[in-house]
C-alpha positions in Angstrom: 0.0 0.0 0.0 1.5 3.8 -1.0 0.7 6.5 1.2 2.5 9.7 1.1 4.5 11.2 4.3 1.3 12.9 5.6 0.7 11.4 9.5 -2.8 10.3 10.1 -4.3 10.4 13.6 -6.5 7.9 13.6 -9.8 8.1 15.6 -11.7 5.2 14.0 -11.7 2.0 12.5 -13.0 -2.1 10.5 -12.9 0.7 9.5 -10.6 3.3 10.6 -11.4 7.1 11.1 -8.4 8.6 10.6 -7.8 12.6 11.2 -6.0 14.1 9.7 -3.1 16.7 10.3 -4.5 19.6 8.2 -8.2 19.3 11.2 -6.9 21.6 13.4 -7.2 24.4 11.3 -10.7 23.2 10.9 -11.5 22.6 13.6 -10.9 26.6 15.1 -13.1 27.3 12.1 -15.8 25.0 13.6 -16.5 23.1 10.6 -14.8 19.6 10.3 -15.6 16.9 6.7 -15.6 13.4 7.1 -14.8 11.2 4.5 -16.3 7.2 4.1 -18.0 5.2 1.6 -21.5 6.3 0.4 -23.9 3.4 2.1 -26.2 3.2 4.9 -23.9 3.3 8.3 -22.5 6.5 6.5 -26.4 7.9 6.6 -26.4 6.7 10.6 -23.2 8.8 11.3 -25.0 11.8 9.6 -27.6 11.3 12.1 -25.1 10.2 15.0 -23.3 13.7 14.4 -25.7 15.2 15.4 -25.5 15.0 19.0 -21.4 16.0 18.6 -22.5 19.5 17.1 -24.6 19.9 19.8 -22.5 19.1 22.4 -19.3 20.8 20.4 -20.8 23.6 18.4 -18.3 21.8 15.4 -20.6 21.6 12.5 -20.2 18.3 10.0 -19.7 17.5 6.6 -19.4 15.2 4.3 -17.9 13.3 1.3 -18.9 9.5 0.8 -18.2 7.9 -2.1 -19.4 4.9 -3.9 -17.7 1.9 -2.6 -16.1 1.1 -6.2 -14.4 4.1 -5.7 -14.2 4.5 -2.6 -10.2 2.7 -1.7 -8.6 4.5 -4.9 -10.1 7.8 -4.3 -9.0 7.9 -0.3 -5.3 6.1 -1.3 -5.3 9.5 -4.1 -6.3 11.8 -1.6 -3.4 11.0 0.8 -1.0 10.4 -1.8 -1.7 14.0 -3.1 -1.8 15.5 0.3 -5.1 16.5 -0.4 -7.0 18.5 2.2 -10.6 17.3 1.0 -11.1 15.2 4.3 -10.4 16.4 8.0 -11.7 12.7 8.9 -11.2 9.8 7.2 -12.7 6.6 7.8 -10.5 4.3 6.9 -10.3 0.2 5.8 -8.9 -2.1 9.0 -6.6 -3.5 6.7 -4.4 -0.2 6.3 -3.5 0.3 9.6 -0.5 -1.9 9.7 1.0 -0.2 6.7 0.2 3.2 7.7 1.6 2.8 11.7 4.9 0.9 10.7 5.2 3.8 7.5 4.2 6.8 10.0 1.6 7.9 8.5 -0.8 7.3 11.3 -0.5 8.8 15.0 0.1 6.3 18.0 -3.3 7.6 19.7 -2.1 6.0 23.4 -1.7 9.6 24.8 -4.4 11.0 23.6 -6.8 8.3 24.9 -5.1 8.6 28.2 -5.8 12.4 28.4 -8.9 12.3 27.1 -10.0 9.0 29.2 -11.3 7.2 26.4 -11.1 3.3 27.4 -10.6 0.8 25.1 -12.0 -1.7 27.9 -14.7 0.3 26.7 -15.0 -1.7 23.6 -15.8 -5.4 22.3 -12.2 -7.0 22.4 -12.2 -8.4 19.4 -13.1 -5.3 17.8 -9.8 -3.3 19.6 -7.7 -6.4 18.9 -8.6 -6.5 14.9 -9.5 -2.7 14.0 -7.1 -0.5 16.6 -3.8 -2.1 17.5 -0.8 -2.6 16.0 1.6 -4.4 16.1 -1.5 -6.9 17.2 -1.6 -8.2 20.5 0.2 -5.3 22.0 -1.6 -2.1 23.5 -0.4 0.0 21.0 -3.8 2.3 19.2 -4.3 3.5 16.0 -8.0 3.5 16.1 -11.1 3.2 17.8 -13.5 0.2 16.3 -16.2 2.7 13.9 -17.9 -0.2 12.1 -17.5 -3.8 13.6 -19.1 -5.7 10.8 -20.9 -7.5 14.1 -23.9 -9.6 12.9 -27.0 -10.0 15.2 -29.4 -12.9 15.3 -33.2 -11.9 15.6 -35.9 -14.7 15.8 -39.8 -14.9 15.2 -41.0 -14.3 19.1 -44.6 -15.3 17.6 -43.3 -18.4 16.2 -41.8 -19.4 19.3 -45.0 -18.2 21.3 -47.6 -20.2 19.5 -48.9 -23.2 21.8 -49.3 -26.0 18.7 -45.4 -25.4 18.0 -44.2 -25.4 21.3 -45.7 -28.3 22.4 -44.6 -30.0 19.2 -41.0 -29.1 20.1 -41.1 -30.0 23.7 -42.5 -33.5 22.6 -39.6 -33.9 20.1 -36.7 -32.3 21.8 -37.6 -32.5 25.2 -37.5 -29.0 26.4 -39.2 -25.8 25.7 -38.9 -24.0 22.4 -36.5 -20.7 23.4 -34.2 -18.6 21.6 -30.7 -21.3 21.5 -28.0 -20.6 24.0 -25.5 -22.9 21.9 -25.0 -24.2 18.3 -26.2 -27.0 18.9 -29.5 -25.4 20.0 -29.2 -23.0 17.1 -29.5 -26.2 14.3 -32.2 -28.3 16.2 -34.8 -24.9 16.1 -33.3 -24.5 12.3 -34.0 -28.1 11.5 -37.2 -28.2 13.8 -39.0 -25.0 11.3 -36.9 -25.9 7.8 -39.6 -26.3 5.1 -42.4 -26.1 7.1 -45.4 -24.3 6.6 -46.5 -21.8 8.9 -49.7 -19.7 8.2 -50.0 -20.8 4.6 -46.1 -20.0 4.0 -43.4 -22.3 3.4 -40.4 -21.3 5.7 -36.4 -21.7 6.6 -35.3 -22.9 9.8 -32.4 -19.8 9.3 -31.4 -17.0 7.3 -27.6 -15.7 7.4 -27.0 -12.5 6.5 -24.5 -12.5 3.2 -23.9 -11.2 -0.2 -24.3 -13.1 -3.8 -21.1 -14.6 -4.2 -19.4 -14.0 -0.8 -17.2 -16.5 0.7 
């Protein structure tokens, strides 16, 4: 990865905000632009900003750019010293190149003065998006987007009397939201292709792409 001499403080990142040094002018004009890919956790951090110029009286703008675009046009912007972004939110993956090259700042005394915790955060999230060398407590980041994936379930499926007592009678014990794997592929296997209100329906849907790994 090429990145030109310009040092990056990075305040975010599986994704990594990273400010940079030309925000301080900015900043004393109360105006700072953040830069990240045009899709919908970009329109929550509109949103989310909200409450920081409140709070700050630091208004927010914004440049997000189609994620085709999105690596080659940040990688140009710092390459070119470009003063387009005050903030960039950044991939994880650049964070080793851009500590061990300098072009990020070690953010360890700044969290200290500013008693920001990164016990704070989800470890995996610190240990994968902020650190580097990894293992070590040395930050580059905080974690801004931790690709985390929840699991929601139908609470009326699971509430209906005919099901659960069908469960119970083949599993022997109630029907609940699973506490294990294990738990996780009897419901899926207990409600795949069955039909429920006139619908046939999975025991599970995983959030993916078309052709992801």
């Amino acid at each position: 990865m090429s990145f030109n001499k310009r040092k990056l403080a990075v305040a975010a990142s599986a994704f990594a905000t990273a400010a940079l040094m030309s925000s301080g002018a900015q900043a004393q004009q109360k105006q700072l632009t953040l830069c990240w890919a045009a899709w919908d956790p970009a329109n929550a951090l509109v949103e989310l900003s909200k409450d920081f110029t409140a709070k700050t009286g630091i208004a927010m703008k914004y440049e997000f750019v189609p994620w085709p675009n999105f690596a080659q046009r940040m990688l140009n912007e710092l390459n070119s010293k470009g003063k387009l972004c005050d903030l960039l939110i950044g991939d994880s993956q650049w964070i080793g190149s851009a500590a061990t090259e300098g072009h990020y700042v070690k953010l360890n005394e700044f969290f200290d003065k500013n008693g920001i915790k990164m016990s704070d955060f989800a470890p995996a999230t610190v240990e994968g998006y902020s650190t580097w060398p990894k293992g070590t407590k040395n930050y580059w980041a905080l974690p801004a987007m931790g690709d985390a994936v929840a699991f929601t379930y139908r609470k009326d499926w699971f509430a209906r009397p005919d099901l659960r007592a069908e469960f119970k009678q083949k599993n022997g014990r109630e029907l609940a939201p699973p506490k294990t794997w294990d738990e996780f592929k009897q419901i899926g296997q207990f409600f795949q292709n069955r039909t429920i209100d006139g619908k046939k329906v999975y025991g599970a849907a995983l959030y993916t792409e078309r052709g992801s790994e």
